[in-house]
LONUMI-168472 format. One record per residue (C-alpha): residue number from 1; residue in one letter; x, y, z; chain. Coordinates in pm, 1 decimal, decimal comma. Layout:
BEGIN
<site nr="NUM" rest="a" xx="X" yy="Y" zz="Z" kette="A"/>
...
END
This chain:
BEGIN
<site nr="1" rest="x" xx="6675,2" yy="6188,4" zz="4601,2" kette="A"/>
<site nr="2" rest="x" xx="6476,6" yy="6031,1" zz="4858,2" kette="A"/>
<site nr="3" rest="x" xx="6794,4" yy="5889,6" zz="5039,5" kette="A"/>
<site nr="4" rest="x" xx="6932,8" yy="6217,4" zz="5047,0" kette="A"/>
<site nr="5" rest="x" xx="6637,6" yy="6359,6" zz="5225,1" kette="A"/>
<site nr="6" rest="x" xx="6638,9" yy="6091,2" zz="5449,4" kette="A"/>
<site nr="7" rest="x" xx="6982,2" yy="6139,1" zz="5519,7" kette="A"/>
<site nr="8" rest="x" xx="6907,2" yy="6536,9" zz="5601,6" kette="A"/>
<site nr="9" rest="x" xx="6664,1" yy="6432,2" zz="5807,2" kette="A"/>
<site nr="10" rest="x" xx="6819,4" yy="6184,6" zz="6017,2" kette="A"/>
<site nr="11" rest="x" xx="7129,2" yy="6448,8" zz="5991,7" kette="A"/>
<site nr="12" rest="x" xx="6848,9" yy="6731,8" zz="6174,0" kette="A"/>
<site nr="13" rest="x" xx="6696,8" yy="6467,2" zz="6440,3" kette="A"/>
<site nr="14" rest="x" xx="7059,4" yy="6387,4" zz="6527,1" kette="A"/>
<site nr="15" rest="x" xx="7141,9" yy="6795,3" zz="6593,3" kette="A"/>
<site nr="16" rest="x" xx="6807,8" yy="6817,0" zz="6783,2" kette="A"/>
<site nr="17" rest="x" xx="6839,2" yy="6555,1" zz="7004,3" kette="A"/>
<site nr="18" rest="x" xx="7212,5" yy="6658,7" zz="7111,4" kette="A"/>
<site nr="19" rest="x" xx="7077,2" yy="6970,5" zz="7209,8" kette="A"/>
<site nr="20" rest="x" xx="6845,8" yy="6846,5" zz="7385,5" kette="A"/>
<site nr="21" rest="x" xx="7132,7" yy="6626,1" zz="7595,4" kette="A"/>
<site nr="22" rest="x" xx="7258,7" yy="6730,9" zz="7949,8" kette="A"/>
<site nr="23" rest="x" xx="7634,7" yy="6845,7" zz="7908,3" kette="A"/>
<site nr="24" rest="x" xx="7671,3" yy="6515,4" zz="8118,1" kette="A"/>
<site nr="25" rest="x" xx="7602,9" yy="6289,5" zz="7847,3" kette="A"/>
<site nr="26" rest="x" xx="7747,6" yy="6490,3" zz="7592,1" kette="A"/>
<site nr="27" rest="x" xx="8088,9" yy="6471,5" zz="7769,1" kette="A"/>
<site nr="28" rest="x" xx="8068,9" yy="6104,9" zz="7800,0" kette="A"/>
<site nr="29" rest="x" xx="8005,6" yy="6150,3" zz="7407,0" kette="A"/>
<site nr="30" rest="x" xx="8279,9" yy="6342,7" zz="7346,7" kette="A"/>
<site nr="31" rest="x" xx="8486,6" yy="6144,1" zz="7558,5" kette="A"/>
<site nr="32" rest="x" xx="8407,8" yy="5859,6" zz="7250,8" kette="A"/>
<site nr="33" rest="x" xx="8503,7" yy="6094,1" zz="6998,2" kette="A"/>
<site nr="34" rest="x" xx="8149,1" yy="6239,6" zz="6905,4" kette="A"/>
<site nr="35" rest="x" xx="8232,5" yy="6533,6" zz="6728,6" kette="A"/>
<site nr="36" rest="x" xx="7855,3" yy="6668,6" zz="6722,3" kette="A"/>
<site nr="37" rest="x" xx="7849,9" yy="6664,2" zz="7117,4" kette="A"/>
<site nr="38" rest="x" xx="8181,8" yy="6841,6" zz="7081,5" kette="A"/>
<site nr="39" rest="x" xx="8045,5" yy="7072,4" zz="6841,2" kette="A"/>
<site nr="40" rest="x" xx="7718,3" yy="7104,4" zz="7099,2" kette="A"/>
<site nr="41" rest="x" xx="7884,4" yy="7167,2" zz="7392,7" kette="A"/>
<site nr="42" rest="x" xx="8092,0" yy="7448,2" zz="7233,1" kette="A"/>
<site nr="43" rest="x" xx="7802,4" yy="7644,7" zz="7114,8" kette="A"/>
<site nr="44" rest="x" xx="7643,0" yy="7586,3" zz="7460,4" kette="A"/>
<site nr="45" rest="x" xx="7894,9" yy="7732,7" zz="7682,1" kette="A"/>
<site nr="46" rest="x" xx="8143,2" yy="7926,0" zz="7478,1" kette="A"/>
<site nr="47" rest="x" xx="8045,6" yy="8308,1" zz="7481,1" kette="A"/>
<site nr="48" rest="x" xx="8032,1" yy="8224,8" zz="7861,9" kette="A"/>
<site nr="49" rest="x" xx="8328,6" yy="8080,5" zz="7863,1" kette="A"/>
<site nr="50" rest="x" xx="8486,2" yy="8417,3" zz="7635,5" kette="A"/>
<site nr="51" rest="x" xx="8332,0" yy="8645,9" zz="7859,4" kette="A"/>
<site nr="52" rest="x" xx="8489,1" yy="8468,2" zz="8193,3" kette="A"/>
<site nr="53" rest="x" xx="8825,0" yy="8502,7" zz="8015,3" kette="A"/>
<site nr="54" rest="x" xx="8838,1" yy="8837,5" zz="7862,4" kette="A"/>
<site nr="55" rest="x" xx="8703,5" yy="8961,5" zz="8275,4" kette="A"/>
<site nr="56" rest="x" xx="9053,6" yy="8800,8" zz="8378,7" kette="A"/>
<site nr="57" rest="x" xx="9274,4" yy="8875,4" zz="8097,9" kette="A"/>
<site nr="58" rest="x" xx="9113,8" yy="9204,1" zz="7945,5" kette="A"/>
<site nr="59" rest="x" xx="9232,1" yy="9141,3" zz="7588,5" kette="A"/>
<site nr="60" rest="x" xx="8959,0" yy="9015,9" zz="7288,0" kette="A"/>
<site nr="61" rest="x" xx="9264,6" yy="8822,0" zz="7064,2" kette="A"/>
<site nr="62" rest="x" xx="9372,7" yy="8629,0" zz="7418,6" kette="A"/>
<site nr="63" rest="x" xx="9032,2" yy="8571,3" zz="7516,5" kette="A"/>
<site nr="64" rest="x" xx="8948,4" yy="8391,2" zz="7188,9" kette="A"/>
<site nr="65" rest="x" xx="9235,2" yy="8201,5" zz="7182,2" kette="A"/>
<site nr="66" rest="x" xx="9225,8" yy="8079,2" zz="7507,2" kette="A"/>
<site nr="67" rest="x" xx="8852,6" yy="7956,5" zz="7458,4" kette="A"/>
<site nr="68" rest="x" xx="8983,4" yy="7754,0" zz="7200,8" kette="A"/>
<site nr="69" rest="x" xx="9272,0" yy="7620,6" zz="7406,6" kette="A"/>
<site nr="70" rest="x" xx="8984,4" yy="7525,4" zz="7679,3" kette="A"/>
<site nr="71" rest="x" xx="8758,2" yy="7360,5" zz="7439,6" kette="A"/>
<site nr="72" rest="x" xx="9061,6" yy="7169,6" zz="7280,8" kette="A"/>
<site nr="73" rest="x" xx="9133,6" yy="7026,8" zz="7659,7" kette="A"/>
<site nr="74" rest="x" xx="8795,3" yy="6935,1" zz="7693,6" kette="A"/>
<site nr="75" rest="x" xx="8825,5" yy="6736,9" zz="7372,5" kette="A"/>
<site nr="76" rest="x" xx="9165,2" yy="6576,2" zz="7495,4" kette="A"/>
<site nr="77" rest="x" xx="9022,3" yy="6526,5" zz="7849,3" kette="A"/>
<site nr="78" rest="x" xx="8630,8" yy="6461,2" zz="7844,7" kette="A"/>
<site nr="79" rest="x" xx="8684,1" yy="6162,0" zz="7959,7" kette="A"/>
<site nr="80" rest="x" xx="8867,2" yy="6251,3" zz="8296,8" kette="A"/>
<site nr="81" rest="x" xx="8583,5" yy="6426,0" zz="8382,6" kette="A"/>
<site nr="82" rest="x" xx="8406,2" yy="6273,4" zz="8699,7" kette="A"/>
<site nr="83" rest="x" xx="8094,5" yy="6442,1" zz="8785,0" kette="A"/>
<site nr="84" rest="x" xx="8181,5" yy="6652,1" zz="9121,1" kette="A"/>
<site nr="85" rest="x" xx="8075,8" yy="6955,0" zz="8991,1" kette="A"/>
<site nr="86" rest="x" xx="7868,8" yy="7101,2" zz="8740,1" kette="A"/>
<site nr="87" rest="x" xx="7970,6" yy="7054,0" zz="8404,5" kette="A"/>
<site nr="88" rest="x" xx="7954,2" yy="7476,0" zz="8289,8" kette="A"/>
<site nr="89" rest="x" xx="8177,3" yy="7515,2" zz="8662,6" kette="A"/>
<site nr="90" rest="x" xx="8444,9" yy="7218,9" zz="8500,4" kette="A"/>
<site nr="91" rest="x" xx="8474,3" yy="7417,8" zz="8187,6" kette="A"/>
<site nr="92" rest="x" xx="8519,3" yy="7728,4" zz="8407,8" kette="A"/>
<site nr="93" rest="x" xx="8804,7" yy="7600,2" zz="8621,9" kette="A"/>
<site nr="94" rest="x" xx="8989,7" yy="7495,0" zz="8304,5" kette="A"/>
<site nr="95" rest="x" xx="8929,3" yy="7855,3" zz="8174,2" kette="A"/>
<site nr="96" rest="x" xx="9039,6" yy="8020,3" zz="8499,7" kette="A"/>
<site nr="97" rest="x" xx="9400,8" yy="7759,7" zz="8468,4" kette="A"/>
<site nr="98" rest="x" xx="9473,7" yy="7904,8" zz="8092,2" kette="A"/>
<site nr="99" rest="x" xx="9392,5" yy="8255,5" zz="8247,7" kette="A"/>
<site nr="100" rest="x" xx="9595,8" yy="8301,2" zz="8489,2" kette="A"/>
<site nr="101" rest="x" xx="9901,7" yy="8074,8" zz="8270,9" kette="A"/>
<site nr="102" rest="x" xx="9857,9" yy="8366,2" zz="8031,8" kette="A"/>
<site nr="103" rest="x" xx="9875,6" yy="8635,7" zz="8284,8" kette="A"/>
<site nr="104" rest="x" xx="10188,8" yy="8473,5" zz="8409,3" kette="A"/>
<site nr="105" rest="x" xx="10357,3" yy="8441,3" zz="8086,6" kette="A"/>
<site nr="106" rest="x" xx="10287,7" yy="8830,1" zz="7957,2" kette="A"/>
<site nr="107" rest="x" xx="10345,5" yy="8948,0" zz="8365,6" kette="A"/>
<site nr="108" rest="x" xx="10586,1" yy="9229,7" zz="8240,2" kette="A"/>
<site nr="109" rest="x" xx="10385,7" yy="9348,6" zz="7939,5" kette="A"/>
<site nr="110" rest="x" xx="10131,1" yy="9616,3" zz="7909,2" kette="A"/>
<site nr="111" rest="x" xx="9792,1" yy="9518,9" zz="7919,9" kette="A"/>
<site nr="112" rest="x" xx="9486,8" yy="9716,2" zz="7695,5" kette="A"/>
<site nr="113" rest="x" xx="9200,1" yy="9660,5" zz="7823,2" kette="A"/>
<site nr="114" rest="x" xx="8904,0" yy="9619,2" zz="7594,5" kette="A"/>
<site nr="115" rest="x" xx="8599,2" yy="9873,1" zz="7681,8" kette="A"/>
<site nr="116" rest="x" xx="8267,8" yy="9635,7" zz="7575,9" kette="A"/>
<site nr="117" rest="x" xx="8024,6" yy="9900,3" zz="7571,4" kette="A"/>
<site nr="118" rest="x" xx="7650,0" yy="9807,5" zz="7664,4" kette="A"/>
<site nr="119" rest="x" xx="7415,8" yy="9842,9" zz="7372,3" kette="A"/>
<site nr="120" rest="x" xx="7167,0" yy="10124,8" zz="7407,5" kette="A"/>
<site nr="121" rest="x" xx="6783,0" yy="10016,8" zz="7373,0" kette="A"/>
<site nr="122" rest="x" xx="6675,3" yy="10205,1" zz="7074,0" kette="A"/>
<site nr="123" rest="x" xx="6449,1" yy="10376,9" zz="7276,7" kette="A"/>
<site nr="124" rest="x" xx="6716,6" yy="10550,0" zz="7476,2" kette="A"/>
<site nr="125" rest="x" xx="6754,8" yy="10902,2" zz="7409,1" kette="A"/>
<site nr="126" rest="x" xx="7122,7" yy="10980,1" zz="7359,3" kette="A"/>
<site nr="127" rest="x" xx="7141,9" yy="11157,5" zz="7727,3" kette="A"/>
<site nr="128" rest="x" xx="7000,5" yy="10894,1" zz="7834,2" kette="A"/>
<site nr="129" rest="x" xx="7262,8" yy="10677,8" zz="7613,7" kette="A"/>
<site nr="130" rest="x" xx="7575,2" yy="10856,6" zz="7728,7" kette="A"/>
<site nr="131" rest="x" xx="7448,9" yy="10860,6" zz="8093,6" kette="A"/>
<site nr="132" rest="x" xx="7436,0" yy="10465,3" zz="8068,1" kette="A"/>
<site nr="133" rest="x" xx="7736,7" yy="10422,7" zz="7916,7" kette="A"/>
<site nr="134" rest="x" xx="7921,6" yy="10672,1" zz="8171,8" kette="A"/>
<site nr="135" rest="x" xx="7727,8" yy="10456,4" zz="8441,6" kette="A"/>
<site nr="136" rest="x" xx="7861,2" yy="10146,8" zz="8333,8" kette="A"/>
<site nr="137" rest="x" xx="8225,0" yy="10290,0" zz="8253,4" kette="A"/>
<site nr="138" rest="x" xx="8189,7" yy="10434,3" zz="8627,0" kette="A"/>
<site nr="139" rest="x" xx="8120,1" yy="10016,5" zz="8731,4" kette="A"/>
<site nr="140" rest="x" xx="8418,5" yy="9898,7" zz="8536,7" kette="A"/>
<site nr="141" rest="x" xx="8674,5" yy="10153,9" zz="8670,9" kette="A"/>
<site nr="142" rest="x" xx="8589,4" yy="10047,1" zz="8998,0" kette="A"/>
<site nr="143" rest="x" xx="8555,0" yy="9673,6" zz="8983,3" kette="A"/>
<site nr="144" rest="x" xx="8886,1" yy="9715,9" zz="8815,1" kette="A"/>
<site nr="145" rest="x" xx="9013,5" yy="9857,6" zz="9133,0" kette="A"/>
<site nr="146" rest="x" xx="8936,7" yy="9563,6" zz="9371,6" kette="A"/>
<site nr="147" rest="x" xx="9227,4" yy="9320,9" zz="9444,4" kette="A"/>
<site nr="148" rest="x" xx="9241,5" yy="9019,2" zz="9174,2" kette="A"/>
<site nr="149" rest="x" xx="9075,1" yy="8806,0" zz="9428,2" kette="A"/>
<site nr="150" rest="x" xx="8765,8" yy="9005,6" zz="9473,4" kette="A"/>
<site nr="151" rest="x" xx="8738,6" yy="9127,5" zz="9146,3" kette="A"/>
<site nr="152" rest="x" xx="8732,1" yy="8720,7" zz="9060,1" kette="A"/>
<site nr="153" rest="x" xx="8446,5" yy="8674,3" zz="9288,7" kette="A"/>
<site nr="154" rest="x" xx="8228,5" yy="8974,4" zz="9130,5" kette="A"/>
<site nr="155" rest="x" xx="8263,1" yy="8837,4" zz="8827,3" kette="A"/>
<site nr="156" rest="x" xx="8187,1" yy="8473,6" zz="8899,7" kette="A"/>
<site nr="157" rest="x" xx="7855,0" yy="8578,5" zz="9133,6" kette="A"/>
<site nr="158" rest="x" xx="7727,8" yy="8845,4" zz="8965,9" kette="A"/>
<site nr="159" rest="x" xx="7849,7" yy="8841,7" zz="8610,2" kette="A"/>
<site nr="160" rest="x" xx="7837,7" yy="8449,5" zz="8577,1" kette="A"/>
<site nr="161" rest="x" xx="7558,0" yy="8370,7" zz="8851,5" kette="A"/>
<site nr="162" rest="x" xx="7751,6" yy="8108,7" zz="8992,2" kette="A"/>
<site nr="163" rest="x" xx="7620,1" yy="8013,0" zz="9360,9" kette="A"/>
<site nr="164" rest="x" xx="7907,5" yy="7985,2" zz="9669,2" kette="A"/>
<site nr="165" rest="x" xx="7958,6" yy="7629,1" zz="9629,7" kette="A"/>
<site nr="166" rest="x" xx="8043,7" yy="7688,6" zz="9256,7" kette="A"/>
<site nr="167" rest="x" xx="8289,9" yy="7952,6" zz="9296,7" kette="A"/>
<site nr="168" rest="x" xx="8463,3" yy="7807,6" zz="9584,5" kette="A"/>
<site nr="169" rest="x" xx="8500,8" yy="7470,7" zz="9314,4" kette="A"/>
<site nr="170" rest="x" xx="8641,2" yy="7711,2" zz="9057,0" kette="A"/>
<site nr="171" rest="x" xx="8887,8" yy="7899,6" zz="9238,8" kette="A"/>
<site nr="172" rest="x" xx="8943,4" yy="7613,0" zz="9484,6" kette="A"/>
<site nr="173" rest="x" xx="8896,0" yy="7820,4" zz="9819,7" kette="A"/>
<site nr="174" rest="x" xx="8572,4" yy="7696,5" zz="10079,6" kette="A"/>
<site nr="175" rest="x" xx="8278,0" yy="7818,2" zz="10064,8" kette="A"/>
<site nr="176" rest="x" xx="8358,8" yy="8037,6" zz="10394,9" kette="A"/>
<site nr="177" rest="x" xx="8654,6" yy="8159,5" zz="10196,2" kette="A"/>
<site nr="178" rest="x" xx="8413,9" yy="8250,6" zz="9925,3" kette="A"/>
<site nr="179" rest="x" xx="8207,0" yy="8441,2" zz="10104,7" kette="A"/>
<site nr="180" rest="x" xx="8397,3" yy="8640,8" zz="10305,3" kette="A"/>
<site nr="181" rest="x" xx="8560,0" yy="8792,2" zz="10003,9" kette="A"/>
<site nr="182" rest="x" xx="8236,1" yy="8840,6" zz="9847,3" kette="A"/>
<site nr="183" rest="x" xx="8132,9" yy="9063,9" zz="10121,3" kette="A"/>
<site nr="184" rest="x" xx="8457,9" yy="9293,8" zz="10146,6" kette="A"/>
<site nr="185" rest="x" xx="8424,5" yy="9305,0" zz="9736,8" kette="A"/>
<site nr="186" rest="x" xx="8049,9" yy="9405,4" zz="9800,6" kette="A"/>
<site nr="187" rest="x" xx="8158,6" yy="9644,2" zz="10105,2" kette="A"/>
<site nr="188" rest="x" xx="8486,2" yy="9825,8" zz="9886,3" kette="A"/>
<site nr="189" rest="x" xx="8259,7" yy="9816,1" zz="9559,6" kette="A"/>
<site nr="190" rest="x" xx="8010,7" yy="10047,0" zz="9714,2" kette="A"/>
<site nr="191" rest="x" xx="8234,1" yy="10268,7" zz="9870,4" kette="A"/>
<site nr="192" rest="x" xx="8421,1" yy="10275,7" zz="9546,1" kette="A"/>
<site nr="193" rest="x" xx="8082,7" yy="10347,9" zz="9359,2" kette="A"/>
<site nr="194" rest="x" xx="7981,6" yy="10636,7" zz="9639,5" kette="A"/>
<site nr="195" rest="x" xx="8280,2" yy="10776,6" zz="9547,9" kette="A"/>
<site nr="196" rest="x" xx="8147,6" yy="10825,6" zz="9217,4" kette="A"/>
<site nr="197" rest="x" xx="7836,8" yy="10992,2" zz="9269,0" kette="A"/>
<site nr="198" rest="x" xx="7650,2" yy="10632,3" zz="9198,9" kette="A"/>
<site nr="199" rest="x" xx="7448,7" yy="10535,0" zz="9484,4" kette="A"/>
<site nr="200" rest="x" xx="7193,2" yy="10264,2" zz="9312,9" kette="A"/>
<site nr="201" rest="x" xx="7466,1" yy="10007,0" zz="9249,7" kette="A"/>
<site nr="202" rest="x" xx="7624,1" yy="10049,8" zz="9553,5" kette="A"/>
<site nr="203" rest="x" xx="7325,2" yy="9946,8" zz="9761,2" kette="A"/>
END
């Protein structure tokens, strides 16, 4: 009994201490075959990673999928990874590849898009509910109107809080690049969200 104890123990200080790695070192693990660095690194970056993909391709069944097409990569390819960037902006870039591939493939098809509704404090009255949810409905209609490229920058600034040199690694454009889109997405967002009647967000 006291082995097995032991063993659950050990088992514990082994869990805490991988997530207490950087994703460096857990890569290099990986790249070994450590499945409980694998197993760490997914839970550390894969709802960013889901969100990310279901911004590009607007469907939840795709999105999941394609997470686990990225994280299956990472398993296959830890080991090619060379330390340039960041390693959340690596897994990013590999996202935006299976993306855009899946875009490609389903070009001619019609596309749902999935409405993720905020979550209403449960202080909110429900005007004040249905005003937020119009609000953010009112956002999403019109970041949906921006070209591809600038609707890829809002999400990777502002929904991912990725800095210039990050998104420029990601979408493979320079930094210049980068920000000159960001500030015609800015400048056509608020117009967009004048428009609308919704002046706060467009400041």
């Amino acid at each position: 009994m006291q082995n097995v104890i032991a063993l659950n123990d050990a088992g514990r200080l082994g869990i805490l201490a991988a997530r207490a790695t950087s994703d460096e070192t857990l890569l290099a693990n990986i790249a070994d075959g450590d499945r409980t660095a694998m197993h760490t690194l997914y839970a550390r970056h894969n709802v960013r990673v889901y969100r990310f993909i279901l911004r590009m391709v607007r469907d939840a069944a795709t999105a999941e999928d394609l997470v686990s097409q990225v994280f299956l990569d990472v398993w296959r390819t830890a080991r090619q990874f060379e330390g340039r960037a960041q390693v959340s902006t690596w897994l990013l870039s590999i996202a935006r590849f299976k993306a855009l591939t899946a875009l490609r493939q389903r070009q001619h098809e019609d596309i749902d898009q999935d409405d993720v509704l905020e979550i209403a404090d449960d202080s909110d009255s429900p005007e004040t509910a249905l005003d937020r949810s119009r609000t953010s409905d009112i956002l999403r209609a019109c970041i949906d109107k921006l070209s591809p490229a600038h609707r890829q920058i809002i999400n990777l600034v502002y929904y991912h809080e990725m800095s210039v040199e990050e998104v420029g690694r990601i979408v493979g454009i320079p930094q210049s690049t980068v920000k000159t889109r960001m500030f015609y997405a800015r400048k056509q967002l608020a117009e967009l969200l004048k428009r609308h009647g919704v002046e706060s967000l467009a400041a």
